[in-house]
C-alpha positions in Angstrom: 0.0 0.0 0.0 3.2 2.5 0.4 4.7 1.9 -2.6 1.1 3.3 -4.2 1.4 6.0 -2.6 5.0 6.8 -3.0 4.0 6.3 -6.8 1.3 8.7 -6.5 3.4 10.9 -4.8 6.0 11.0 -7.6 3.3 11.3 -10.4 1.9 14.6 -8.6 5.2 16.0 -8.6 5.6 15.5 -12.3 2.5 17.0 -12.9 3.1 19.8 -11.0 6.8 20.7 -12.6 4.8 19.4 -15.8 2.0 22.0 -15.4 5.3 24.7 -14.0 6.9 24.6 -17.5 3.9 24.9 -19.4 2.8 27.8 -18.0 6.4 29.1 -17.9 6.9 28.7 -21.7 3.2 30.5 -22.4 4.5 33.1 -20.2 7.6 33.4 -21.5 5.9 33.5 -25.3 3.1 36.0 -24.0 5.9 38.6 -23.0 8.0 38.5 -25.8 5.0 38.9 -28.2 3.9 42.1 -26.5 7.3 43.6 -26.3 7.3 42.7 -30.3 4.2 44.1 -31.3 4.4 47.6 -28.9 8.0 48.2 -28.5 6.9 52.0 -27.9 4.8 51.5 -24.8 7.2 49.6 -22.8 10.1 52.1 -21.9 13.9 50.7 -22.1 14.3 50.2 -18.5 10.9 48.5 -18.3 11.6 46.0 -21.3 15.6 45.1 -19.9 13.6 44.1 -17.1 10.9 41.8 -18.9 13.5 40.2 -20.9 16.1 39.8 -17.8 13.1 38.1 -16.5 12.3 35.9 -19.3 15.9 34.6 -19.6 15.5 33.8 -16.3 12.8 31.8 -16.5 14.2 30.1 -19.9 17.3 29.0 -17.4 14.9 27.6 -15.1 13.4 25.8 -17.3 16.2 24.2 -18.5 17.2 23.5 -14.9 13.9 22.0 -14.4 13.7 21.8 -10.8 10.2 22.9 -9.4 11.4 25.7 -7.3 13.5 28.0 -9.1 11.0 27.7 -12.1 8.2 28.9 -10.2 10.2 31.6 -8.6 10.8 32.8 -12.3 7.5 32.4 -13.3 6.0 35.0 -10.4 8.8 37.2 -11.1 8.1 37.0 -14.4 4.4 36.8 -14.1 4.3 39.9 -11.9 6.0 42.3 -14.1 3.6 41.5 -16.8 0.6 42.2 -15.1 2.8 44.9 -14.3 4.4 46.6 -17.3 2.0 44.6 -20.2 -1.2 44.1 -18.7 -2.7 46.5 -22.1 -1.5 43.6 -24.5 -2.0 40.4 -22.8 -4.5 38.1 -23.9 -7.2 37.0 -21.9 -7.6 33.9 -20.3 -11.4 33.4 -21.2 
């Protein structure tokens, strides 16, 4: 009966990191097509910092360890809502 539950353990873990990268590289693609399509509105300092953050995240996800990815992905997450909340698709 442990080892089902060490099994289910592991497999919510990989779903989790699973679901962490996914949303990490839909982030990461979100950001970099707003700061494509209105270069203007985002000032320099502003847009060093989105893409600062988005290599960040792209290292995290090639580390793929659960908690540095989803450190990246709030970081990178809040400065979107932040700085690109006028181009950001909606989720509905």
């Amino acid at each position: 009966m442990s080892d089902k539950g060490a099994s289910r353990s592991a497999f919510s873990r990989w779903r989790q990191l699973r679901r962490a990268k996914r949303e990490t590289k839909q982030l990461i693609r979100e950001a970099e097509r707003v700061l494509r399509k209105f270069p203007q509105r985002s000032g320099e300092k502003v847009s060093g910092e989105l893409r600062e953050a988005t290599v960040g995240a792209r290292a995290a996800l090639a580390a793929g360890k659960y908690g540095p990815l989803h450190e990246a992905f709030e970081r990178l997450e809040r400065l979107a809502d932040q700085h690109l909340a006028f181009g950001r698709k909606s989720a509905a």
